[in-house]
PDB file of N, CA, C and O in Angstrom, chain B, residues numbered from 101:
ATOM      1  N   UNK B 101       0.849  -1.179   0.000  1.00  0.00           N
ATOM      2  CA  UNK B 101       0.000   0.000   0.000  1.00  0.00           C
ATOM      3  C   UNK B 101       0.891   1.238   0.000  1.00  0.00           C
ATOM      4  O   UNK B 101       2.016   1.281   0.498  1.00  0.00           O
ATOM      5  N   UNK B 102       0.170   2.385  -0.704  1.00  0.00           N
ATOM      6  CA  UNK B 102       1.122   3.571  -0.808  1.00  0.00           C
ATOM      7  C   UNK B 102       0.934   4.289   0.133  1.00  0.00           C
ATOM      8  O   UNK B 102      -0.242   4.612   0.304  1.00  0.00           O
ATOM      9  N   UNK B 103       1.791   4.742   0.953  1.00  0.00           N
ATOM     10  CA  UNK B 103       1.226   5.478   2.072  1.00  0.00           C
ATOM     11  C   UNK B 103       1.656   7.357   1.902  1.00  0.00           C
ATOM     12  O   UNK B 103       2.855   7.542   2.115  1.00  0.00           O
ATOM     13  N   UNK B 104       1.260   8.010   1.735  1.00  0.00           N
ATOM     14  CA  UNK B 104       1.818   9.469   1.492  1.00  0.00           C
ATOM     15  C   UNK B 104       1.475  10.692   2.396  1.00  0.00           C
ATOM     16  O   UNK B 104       0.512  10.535   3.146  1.00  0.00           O
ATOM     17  N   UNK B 105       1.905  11.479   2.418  1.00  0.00           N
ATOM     18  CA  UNK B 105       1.267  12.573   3.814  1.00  0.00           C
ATOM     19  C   UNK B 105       0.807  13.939   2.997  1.00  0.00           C
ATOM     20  O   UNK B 105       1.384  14.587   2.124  1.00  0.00           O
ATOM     21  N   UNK B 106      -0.551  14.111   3.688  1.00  0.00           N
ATOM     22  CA  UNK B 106      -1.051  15.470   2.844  1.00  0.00           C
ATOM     23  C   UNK B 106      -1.497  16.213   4.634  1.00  0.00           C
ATOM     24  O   UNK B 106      -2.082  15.876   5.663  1.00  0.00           O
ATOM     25  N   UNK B 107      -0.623  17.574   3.964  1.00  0.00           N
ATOM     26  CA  UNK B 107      -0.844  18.118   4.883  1.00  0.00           C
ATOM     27  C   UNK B 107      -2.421  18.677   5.277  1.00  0.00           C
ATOM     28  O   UNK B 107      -3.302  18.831   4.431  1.00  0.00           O
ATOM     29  N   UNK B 108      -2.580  18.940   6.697  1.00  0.00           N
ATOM     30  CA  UNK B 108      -4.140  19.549   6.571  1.00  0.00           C
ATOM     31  C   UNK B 108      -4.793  20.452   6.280  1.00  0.00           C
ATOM     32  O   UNK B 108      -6.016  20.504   6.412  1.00  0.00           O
ATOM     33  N   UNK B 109      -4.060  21.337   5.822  1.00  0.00           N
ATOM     34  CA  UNK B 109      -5.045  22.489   4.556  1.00  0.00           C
ATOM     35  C   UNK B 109      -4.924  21.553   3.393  1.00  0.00           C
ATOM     36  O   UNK B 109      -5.986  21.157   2.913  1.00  0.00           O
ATOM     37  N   UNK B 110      -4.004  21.210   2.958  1.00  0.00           N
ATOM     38  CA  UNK B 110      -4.253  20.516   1.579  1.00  0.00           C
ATOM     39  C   UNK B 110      -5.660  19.055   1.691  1.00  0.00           C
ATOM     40  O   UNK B 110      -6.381  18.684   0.765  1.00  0.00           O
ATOM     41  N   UNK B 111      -5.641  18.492   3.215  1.00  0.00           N
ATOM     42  CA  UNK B 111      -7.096  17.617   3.154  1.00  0.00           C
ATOM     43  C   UNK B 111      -7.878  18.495   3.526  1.00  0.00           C
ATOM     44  O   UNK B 111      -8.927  17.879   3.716  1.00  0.00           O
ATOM     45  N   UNK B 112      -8.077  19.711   3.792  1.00  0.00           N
ATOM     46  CA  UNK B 112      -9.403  20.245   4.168  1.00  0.00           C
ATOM     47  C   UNK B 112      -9.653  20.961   2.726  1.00  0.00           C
ATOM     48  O   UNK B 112     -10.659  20.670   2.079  1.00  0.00           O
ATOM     49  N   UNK B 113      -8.878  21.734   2.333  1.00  0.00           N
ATOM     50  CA  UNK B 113      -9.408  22.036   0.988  1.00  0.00           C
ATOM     51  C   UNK B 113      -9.957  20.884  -0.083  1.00  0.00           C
ATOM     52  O   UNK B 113     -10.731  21.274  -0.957  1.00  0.00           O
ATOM     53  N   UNK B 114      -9.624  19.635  -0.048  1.00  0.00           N
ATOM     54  CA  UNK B 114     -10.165  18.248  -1.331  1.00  0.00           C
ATOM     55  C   UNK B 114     -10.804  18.081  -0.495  1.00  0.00           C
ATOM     56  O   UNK B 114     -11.900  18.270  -1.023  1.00  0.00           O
ATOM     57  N   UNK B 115     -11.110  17.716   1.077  1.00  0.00           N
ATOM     58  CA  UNK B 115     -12.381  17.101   1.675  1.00  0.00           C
ATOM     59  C   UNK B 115     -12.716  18.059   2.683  1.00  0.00           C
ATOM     60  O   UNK B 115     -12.172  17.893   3.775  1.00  0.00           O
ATOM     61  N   UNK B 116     -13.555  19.098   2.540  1.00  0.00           N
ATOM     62  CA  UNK B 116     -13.632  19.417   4.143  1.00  0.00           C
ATOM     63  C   UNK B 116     -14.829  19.104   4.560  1.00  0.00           C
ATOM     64  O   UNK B 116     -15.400  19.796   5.403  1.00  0.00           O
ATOM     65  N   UNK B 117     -15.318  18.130   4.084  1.00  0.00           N
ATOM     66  CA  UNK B 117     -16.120  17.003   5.223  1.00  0.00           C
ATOM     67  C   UNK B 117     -15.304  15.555   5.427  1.00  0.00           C
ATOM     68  O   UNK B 117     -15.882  14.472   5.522  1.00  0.00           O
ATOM     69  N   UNK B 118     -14.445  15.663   5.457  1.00  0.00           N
ATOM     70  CA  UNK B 118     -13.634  13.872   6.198  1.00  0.00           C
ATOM     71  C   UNK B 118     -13.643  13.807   7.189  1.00  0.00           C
ATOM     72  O   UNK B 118     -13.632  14.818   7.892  1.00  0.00           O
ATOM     73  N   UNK B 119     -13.662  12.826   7.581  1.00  0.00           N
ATOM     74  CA  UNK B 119     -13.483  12.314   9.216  1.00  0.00           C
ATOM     75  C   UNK B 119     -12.688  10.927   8.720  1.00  0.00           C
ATOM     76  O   UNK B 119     -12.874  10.153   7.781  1.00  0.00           O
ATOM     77  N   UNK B 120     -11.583  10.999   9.951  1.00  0.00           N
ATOM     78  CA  UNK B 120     -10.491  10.178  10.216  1.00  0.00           C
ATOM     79  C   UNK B 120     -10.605   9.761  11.192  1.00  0.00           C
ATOM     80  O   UNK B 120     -10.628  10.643  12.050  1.00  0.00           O
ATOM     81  N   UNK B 121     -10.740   8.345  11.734  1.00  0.00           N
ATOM     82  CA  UNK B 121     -10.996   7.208  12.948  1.00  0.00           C
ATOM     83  C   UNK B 121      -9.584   6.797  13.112  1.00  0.00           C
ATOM     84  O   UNK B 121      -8.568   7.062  12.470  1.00  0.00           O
ATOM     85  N   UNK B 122      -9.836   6.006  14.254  1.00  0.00           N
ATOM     86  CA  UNK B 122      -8.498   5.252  14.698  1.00  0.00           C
ATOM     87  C   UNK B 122      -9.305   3.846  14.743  1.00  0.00           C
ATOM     88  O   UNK B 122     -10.525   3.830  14.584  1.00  0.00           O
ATOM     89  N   UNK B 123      -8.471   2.540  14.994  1.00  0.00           N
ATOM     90  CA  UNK B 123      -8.491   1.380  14.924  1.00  0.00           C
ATOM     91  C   UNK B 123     -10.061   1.213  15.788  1.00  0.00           C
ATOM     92  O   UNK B 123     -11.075   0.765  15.251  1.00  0.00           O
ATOM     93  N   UNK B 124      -9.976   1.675  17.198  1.00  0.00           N
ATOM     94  CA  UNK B 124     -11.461   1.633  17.426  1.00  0.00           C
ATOM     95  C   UNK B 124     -12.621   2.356  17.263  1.00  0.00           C
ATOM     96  O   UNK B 124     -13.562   2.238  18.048  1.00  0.00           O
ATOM     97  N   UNK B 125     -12.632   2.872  16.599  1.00  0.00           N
ATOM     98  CA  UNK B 125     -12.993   3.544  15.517  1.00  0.00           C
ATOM     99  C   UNK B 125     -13.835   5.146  16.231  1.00  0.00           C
ATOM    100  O   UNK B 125     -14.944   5.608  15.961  1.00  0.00           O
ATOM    101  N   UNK B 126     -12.829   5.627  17.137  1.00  0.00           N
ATOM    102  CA  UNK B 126     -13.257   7.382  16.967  1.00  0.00           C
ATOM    103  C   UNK B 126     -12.337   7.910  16.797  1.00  0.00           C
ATOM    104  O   UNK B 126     -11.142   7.620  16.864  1.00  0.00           O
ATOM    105  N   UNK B 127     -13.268   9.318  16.396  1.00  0.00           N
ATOM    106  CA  UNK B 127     -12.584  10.076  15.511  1.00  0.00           C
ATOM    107  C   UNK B 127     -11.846  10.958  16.391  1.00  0.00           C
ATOM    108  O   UNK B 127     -12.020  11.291  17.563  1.00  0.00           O
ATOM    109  N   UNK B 128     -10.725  11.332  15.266  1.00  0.00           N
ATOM    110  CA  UNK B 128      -9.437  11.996  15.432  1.00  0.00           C
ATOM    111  C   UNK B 128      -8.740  13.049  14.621  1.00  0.00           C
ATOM    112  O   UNK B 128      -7.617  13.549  14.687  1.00  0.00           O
ATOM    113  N   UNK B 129      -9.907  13.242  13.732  1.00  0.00           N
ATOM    114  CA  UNK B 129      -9.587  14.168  13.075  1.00  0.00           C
ATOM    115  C   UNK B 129     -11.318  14.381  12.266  1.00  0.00           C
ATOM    116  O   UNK B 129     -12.283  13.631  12.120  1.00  0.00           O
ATOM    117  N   UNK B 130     -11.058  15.599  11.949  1.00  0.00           N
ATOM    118  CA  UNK B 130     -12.390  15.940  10.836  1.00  0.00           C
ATOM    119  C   UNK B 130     -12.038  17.194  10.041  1.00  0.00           C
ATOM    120  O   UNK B 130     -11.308  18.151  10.300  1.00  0.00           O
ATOM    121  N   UNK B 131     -12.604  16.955   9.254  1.00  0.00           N
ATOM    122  CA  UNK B 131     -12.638  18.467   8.005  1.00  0.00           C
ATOM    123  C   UNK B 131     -13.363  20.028   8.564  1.00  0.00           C
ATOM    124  O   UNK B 131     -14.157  20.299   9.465  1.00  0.00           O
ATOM    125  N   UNK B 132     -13.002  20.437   8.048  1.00  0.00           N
ATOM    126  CA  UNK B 132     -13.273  22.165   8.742  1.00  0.00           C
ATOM    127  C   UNK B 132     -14.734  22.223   8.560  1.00  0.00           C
ATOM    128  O   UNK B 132     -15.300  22.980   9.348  1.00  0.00           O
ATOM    129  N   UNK B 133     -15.403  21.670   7.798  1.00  0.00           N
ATOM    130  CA  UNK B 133     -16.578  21.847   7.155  1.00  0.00           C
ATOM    131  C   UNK B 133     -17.663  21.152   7.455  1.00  0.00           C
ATOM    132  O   UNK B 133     -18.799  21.313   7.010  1.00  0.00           O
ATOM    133  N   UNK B 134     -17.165  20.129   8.465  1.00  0.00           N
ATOM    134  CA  UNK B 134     -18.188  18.671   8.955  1.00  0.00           C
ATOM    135  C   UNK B 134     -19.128  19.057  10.292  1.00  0.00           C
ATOM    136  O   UNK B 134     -20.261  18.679  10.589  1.00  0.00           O
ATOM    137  N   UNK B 135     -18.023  20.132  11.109  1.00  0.00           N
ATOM    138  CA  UNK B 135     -19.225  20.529  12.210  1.00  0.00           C
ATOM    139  C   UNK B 135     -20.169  21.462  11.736  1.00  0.00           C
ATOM    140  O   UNK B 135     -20.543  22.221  12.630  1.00  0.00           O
ATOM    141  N   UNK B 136     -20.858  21.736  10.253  1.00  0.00           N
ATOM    142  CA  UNK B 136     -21.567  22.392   9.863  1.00  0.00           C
ATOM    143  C   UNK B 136     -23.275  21.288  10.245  1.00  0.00           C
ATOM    144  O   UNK B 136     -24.336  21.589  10.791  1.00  0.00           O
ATOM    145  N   UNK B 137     -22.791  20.086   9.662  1.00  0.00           N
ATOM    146  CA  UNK B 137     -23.581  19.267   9.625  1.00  0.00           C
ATOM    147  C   UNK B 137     -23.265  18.306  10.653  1.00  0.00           C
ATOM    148  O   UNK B 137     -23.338  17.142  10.262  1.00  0.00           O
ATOM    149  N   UNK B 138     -22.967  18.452  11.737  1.00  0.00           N
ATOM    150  CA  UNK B 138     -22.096  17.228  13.196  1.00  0.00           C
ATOM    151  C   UNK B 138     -21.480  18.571  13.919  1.00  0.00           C
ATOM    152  O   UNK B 138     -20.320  18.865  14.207  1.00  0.00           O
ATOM    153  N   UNK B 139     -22.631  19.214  14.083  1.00  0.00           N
ATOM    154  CA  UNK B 139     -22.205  20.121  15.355  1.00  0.00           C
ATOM    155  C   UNK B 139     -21.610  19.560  16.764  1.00  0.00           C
ATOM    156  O   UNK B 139     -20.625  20.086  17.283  1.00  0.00           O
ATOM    157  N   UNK B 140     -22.182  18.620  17.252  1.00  0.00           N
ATOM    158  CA  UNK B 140     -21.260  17.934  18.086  1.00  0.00           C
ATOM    159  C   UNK B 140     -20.100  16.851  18.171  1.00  0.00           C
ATOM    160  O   UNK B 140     -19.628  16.259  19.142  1.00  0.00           O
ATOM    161  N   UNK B 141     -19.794  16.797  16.754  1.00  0.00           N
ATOM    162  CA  UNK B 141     -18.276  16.306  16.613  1.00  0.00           C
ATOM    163  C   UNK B 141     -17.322  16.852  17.628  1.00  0.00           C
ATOM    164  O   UNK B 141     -17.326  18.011  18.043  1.00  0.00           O
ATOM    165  N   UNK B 142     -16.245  15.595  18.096  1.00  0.00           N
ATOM    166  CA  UNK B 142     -15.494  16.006  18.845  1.00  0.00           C
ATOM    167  C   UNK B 142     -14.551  14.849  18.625  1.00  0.00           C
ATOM    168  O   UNK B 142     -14.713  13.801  18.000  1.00  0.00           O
ATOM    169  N   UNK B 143     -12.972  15.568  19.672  1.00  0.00           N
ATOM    170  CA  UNK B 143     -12.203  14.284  19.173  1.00  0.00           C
ATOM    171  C   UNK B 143     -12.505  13.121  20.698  1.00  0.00           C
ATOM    172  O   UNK B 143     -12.908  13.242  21.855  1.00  0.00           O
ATOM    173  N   UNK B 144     -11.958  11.905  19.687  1.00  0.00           N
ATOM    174  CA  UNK B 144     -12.537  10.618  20.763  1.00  0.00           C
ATOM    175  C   UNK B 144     -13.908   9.896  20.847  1.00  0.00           C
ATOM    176  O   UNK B 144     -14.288   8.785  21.216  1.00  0.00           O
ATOM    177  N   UNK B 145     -14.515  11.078  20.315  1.00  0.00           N
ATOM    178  CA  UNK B 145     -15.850  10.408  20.435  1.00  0.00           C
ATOM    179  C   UNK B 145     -16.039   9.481  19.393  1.00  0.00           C
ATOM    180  O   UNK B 145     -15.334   9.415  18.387  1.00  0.00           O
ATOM    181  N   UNK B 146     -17.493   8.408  19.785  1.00  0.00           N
ATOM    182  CA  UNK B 146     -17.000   7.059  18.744  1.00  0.00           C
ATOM    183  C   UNK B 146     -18.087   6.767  17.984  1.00  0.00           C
ATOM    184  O   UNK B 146     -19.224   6.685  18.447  1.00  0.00           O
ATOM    185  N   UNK B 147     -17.722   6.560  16.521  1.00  0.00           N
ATOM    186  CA  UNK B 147     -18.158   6.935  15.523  1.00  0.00           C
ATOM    187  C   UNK B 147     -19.650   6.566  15.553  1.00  0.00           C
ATOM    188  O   UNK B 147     -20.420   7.244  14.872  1.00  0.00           O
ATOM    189  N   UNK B 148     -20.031   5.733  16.153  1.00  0.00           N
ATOM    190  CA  UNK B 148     -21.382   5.208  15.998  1.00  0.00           C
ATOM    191  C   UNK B 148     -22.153   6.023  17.013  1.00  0.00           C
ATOM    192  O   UNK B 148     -23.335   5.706  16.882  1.00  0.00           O
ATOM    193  N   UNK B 149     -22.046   6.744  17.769  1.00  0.00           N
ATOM    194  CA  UNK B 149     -22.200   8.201  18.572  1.00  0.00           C
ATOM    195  C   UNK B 149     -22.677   8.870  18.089  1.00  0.00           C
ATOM    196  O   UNK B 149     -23.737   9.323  18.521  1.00  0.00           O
ATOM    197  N   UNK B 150     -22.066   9.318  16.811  1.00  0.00           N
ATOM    198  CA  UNK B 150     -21.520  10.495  15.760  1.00  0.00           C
ATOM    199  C   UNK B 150     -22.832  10.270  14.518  1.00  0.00           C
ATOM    200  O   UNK B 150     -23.797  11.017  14.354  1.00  0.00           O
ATOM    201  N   UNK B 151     -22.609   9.415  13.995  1.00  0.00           N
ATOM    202  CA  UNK B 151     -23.342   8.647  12.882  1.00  0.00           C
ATOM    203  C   UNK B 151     -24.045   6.991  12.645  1.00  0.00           C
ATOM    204  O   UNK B 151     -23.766   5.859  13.040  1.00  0.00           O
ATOM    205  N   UNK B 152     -24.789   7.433  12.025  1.00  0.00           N
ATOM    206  CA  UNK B 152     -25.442   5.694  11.522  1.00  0.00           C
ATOM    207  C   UNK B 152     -25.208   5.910  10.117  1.00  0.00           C
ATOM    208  O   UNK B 152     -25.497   6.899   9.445  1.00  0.00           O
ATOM    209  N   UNK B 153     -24.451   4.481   9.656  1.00  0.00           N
ATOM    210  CA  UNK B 153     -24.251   4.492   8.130  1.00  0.00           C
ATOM    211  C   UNK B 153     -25.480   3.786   7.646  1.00  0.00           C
ATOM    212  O   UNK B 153     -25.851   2.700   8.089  1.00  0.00           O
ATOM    213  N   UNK B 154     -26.264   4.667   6.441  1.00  0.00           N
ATOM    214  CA  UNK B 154     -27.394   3.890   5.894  1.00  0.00           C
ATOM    215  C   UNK B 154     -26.535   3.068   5.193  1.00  0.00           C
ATOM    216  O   UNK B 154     -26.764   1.974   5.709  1.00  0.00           O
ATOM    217  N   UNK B 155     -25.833   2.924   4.487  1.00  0.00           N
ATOM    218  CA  UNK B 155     -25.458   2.069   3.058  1.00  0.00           C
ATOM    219  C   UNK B 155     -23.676   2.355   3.582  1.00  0.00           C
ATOM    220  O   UNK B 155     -23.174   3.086   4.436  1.00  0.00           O
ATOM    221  N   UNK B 156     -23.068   1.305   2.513  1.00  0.00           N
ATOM    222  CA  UNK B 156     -23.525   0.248   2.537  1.00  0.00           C
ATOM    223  C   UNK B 156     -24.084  -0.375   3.940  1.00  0.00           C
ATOM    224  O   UNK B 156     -23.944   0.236   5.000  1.00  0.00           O
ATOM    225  N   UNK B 157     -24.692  -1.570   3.859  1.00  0.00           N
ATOM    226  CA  UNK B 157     -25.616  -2.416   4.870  1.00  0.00           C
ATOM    227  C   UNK B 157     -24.555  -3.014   5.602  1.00  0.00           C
ATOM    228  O   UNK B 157     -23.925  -3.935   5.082  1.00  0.00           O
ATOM    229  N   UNK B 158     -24.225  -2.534   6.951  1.00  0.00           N
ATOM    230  CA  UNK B 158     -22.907  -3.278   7.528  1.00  0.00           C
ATOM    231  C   UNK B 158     -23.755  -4.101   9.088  1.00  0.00           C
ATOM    232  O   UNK B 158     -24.508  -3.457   9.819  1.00  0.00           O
ATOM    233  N   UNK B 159     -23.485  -5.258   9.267  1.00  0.00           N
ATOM    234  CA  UNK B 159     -24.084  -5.909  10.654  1.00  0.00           C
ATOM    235  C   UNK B 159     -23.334  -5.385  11.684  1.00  0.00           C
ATOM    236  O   UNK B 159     -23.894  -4.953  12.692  1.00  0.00           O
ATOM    237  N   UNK B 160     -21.788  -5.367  11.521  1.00  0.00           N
ATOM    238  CA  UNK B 160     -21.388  -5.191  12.658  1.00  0.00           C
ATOM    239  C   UNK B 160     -20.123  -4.302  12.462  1.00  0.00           C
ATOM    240  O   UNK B 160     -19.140  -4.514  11.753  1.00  0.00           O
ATOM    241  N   UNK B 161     -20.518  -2.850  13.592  1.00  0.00           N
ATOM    242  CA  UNK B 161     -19.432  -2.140  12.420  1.00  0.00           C
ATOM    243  C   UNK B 161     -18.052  -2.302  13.682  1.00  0.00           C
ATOM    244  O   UNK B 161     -18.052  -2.322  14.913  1.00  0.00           O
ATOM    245  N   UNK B 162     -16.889  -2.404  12.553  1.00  0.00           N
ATOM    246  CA  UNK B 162     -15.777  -2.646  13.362  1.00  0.00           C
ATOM    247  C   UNK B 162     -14.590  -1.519  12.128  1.00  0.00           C
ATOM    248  O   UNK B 162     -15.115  -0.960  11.165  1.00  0.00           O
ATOM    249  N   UNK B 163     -13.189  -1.385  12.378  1.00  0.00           N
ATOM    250  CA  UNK B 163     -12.570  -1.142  11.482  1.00  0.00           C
ATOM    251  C   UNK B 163     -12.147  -1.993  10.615  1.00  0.00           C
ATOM    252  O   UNK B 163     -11.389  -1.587   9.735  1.00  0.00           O
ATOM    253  N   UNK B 164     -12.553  -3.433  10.657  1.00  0.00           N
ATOM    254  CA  UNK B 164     -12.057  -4.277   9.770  1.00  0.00           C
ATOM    255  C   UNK B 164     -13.556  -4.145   8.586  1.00  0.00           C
ATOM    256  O   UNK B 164     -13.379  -4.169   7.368  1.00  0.00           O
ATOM    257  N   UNK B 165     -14.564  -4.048   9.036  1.00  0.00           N
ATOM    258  CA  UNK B 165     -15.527  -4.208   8.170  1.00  0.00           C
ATOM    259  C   UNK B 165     -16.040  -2.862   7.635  1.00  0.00           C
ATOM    260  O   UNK B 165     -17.101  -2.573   7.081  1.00  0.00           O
ATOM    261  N   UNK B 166     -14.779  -1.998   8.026  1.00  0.00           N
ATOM    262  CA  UNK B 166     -15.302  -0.280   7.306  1.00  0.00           C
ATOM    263  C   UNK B 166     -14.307  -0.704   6.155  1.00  0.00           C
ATOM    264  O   UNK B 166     -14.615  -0.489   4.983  1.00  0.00           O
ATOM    265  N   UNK B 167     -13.259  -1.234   6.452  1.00  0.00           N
ATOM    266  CA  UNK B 167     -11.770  -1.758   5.319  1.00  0.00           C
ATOM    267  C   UNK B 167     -12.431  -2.009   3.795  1.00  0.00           C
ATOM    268  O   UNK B 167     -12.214  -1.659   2.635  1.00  0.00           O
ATOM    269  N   UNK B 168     -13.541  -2.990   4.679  1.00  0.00           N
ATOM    270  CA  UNK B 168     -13.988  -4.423   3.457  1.00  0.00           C
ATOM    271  C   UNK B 168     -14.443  -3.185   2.332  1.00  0.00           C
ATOM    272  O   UNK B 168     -14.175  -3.127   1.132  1.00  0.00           O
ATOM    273  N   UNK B 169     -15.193  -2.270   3.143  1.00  0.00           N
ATOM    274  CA  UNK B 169     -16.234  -1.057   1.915  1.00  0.00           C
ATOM    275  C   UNK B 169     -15.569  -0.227   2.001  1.00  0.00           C
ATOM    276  O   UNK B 169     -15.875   0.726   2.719  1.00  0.00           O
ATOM    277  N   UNK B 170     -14.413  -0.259   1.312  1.00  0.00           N
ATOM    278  CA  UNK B 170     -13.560   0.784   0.976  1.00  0.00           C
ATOM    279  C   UNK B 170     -14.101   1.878  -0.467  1.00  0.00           C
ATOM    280  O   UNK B 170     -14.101   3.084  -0.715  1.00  0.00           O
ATOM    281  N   UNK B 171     -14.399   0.972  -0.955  1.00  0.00           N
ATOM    282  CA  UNK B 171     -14.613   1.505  -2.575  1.00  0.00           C
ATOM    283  C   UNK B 171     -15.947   1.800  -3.133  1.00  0.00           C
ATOM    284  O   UNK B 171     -16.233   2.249  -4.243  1.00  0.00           O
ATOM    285  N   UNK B 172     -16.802   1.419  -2.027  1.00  0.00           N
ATOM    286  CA  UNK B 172     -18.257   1.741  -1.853  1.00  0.00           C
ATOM    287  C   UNK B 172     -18.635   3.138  -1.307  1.00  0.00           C
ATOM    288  O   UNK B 172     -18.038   3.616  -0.342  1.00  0.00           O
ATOM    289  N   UNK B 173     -19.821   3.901  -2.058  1.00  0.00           N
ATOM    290  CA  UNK B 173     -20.157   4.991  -1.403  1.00  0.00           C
ATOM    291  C   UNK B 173     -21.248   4.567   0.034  1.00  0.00           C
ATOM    292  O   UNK B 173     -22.205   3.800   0.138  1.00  0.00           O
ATOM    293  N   UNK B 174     -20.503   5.545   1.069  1.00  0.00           N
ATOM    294  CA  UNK B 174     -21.518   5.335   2.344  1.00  0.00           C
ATOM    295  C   UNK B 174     -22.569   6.164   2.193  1.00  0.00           C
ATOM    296  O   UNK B 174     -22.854   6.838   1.202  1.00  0.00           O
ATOM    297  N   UNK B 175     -23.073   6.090   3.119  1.00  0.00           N
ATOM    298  CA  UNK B 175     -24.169   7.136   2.892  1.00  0.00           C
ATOM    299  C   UNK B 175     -24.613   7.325   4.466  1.00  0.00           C
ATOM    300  O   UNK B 175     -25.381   6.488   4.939  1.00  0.00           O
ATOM    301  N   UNK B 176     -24.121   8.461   5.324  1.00  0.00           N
ATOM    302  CA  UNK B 176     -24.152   8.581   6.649  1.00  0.00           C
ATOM    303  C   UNK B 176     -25.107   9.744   6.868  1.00  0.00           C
ATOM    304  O   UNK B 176     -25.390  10.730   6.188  1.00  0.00           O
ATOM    305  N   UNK B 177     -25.551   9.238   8.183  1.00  0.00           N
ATOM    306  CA  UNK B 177     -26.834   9.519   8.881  1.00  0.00           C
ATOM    307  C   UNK B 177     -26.642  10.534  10.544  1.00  0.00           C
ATOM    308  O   UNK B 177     -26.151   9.947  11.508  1.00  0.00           O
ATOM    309  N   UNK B 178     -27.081  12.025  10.683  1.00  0.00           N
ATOM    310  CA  UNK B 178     -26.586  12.197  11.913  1.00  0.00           C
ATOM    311  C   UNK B 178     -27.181  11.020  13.171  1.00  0.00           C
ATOM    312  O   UNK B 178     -28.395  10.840  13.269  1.00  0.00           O
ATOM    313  N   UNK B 179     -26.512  10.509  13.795  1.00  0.00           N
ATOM    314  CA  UNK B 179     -27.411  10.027  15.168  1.00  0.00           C
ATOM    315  C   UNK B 179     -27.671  10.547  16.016  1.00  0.00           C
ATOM    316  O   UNK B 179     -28.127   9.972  17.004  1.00  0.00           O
ATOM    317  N   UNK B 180     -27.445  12.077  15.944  1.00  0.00           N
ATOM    318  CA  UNK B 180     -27.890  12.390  17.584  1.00  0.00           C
ATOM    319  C   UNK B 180     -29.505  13.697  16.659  1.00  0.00           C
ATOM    320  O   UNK B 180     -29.957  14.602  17.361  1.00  0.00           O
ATOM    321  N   UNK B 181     -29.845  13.576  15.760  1.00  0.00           N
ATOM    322  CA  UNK B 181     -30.477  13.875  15.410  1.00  0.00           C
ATOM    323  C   UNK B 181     -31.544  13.707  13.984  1.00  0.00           C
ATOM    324  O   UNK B 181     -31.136  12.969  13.087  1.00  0.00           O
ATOM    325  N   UNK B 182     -32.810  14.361  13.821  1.00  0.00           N
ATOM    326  CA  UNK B 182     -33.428  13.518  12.549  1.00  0.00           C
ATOM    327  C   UNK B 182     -33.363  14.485  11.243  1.00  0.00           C
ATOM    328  O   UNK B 182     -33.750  15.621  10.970  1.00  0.00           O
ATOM    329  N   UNK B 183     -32.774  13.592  10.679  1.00  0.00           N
ATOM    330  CA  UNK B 183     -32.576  14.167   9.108  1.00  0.00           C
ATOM    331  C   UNK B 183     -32.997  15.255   8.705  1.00  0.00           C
ATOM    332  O   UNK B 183     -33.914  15.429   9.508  1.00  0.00           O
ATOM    333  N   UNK B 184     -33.008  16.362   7.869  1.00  0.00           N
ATOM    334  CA  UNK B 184     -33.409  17.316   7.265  1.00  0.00           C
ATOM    335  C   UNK B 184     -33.150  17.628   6.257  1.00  0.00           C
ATOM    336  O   UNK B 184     -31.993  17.372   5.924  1.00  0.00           O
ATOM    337  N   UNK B 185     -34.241  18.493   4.996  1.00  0.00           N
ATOM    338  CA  UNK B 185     -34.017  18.488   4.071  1.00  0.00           C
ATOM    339  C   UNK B 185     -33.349  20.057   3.477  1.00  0.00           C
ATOM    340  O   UNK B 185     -33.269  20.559   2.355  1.00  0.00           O
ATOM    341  N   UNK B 186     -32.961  20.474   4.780  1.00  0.00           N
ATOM    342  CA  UNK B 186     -32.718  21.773   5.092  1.00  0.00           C
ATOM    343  C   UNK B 186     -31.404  22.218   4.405  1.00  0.00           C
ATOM    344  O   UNK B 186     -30.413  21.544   4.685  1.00  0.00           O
ATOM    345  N   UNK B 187     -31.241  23.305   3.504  1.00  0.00           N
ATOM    346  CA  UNK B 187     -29.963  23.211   2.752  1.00  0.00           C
ATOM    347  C   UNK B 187     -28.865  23.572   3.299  1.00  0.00           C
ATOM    348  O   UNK B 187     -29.209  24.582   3.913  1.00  0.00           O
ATOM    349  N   UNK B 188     -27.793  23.424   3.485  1.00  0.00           N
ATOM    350  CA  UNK B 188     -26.651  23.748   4.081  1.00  0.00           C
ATOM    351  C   UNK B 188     -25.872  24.824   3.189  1.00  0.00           C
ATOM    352  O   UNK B 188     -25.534  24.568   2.034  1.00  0.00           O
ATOM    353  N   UNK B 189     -25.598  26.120   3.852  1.00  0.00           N
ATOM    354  CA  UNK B 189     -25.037  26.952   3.572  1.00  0.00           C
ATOM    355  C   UNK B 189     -23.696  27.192   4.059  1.00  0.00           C
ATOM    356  O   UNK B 189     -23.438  27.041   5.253  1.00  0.00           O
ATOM    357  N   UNK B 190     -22.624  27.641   3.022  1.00  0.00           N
ATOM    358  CA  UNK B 190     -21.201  27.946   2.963  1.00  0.00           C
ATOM    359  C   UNK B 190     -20.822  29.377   3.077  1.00  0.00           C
ATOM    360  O   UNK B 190     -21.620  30.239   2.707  1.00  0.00           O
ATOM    361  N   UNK B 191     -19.838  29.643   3.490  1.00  0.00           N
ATOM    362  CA  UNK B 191     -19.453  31.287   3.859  1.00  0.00           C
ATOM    363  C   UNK B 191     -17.855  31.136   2.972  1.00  0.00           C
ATOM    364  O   UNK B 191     -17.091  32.100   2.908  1.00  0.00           O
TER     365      UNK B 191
END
């Protein structure tokens, strides 16, 4: 595997909605742009806290079985609140 280092303006400018987990899977990093929509993002806290992934359909989420759907689009859900169709605005 190629492993390379991008600094974090250079990942917040290509993603500034990412979120980066550790092995048990909370997060440890996020994009400048994610507490727009995950106002209570924080670091440590654990991902299934944070979010419910609609898709892909995972039974049991671990970091080995986020691995498997690497190449699949997720499609994540806030959990500490209910959906909206409310548009999100940028400054």
């Amino acid at each position: 595997m190629l492993h390379t280092h991008i600094s974090d303006p250079t990942l917040n400018a290509l993603f500034p909605f990412h979120m980066i987990v550790d092995n048990d899977l909370r997060i440890v990093s996020w994009g400048r742009s994610l507490p727009l929509i995950l106002p209570t993002i924080s670091f440590g806290i654990a991902l299934s806290d944070l979010i419910k992934i609609q898709r892909p359909k995972i039974e049991h989420l671990s970091a080995d079985t986020l691995r498997t759907h690497l190449n699949q689009l997720f499609i994540l859900l806030n959990a500490r609140k209910p959906t909206s169709s409310r548009p999100i605005h940028y400054d």
